[in-house]
C-alpha positions, 0 to 999 in steps of 0.5 A: 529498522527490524520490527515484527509482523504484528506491530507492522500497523505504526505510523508509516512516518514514523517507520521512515523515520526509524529507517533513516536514523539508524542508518546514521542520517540526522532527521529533522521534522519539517511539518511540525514546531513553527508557523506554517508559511503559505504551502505545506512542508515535507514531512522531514529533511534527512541529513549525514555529511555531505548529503542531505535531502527532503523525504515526503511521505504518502500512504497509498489505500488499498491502490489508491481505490478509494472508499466509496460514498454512494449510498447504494453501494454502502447500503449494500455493504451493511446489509452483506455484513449482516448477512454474514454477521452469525455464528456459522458465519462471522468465524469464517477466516478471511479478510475479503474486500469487495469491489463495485465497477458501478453504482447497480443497486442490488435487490434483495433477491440477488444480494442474497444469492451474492452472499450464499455464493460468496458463502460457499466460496470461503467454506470452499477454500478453507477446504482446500487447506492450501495456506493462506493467500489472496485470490482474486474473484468476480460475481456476475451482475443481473442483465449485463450489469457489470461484475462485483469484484473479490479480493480474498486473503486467508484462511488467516488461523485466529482471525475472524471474518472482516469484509471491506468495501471499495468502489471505483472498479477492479481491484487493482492500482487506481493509476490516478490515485496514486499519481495524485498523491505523488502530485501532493508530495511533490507540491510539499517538496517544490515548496519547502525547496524554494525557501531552503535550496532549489537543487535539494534532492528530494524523495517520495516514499510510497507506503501501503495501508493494507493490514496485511503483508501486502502484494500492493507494493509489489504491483506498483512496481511493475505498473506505469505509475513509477514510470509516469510519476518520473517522467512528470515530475522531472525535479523529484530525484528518487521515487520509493516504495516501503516493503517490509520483508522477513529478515531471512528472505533474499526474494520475493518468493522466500518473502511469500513462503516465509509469511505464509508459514507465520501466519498458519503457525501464529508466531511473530515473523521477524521483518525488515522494512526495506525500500524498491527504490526509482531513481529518477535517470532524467532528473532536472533542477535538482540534484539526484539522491545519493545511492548510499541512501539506501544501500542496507543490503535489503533495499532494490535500487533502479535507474529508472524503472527498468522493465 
């Protein structure tokens, strides 16, 4: 369950399935070893005594905004990377996604002024010596074209700069994403239950792909989702989100404060990986998921999502 901040990259499965084992749970995988019948399994069902439940897990990318395919965008991408791929440059430590609302293709002229004011902004931050942290910025686009939108995390002491893009809009939780992923594992879930038991609970578990300890988990949350993806799916028991935690952190500020200070000293950060659980209050033709689940002394549990 325990890990360190620099080995937070491994399989998200395999974490979830770390997670359950030393909480005394059997674990047996369901997606691999026999024949598949028609509609795919979940990843593992998850059994101690009386309780037992089937768990799929999904991994959300950056919100669900996805990578864009458009030439123009990606032609925009490379031509920005090269820009920033020189010596004075590639140094520069932030880790900074880049976010297009349309499909404007920039001309020369004004990809480099974007990239002399994205230029300066980084300097400018790195001056201001605040620790690392993510900030959230917008470039006005030529004749009322839209924005480009920046999430900007660092400066990261030891990291050299890396620029990702997205498209699709602001960055932010792409609500149909992410629900698309929820309507995945459900169809997983609803099909391996047929065969084993109807009224089996069954969970999601939501993991976030960011390299970086992450706010993302922390938004969604707080956002609609969790509560559309309960009332919609009425037969899924509990909906939970993985969100690593430094062992010493008892909130959410301590947890913030306390990878701030690894990050700027570049010591490993001992975490734990803890869950915001959803118990689902209105569940039908399934059992609900027993409470004791989670209860590590680290992991949050709702009945429903109660703000």
């Amino acid at each position: 369950m325990r890990d360190t901040y620099q080995e937070l990259s491994g399989s998200y499965h395999e974490r979830v399935w770390s997670y359950f084992k030393q909480r005394g749970f059997e674990c047996v995988r369901l997606d691999i070893g026999k024949p598949k019948r028609k509609g795919k399994r979940p990843d593992f069902r998850v059994e101690k005594g009386d309780c037992a439940f089937i768990c799929e897990v999904e991994v959300i990318f950056s919100g669900g905004i996805g990578q864009s395919s458009d030439f123009w965008h990606n032609d925009f991408i490379e031509r920005t990377r090269k820009h920033f791929d020189q010596p004075h440059l590639r140094e520069l430590p932030f880790y900074v996604a880049i976010s297009t609302p349309n499909l404007y293709a920039l001309n020369e002229q004004e990809r480099n002024k974007m990239c002399i004011w994205l230029e300066d902004h980084l300097r400018g931050i790195e001056k201001e010596c605040e620790g690392a942290r993510w900030r959230y910025h917008k470039y006005p686009l030529a004749s009322d074209q839209g924005w480009i939108f920046f999430q900007i995390y660092g400066p990261i002491r030891g990291t050299k700069l890396e620029l990702k893009p997205y498209a699709g809009g602001a960055v932010g939780i792409n609500k149909a994403a992410v629900l698309q992923r929820v309507d995945h594992a459900m169809k997983q879930l609803r099909s391996h239950a047929e065969v084993e038991a109807p009224d089996i609970p069954r969970i999601i578990v939501l993991a976030s792909a960011s390299a970086f300890f992450d706010i993302m988990m922390l938004w969604l949350a707080h956002s609609s989702v969790i509560k559309d993806a309960l009332i919609q799916n009425p037969d899924l028991s509990a909906l939970a989100l993985l969100d690593p935690v430094p062992v010493d952190a008892k909130e959410a500020k301590d947890a913030f404060g306390l990878v701030k200070e690894a990050l700027e000293s570049g010591k490993p950060l001992e975490i734990v990986d803890r869950f915001i659980v959803f118990h689902n209050p209105n569940v039908i033709n399934a059992r609900p998921l027993d409470r004791g689940v989670f209860d590590d002394g680290y992991s949050k549990q709702y009945i429903g999502q109660p703000w």
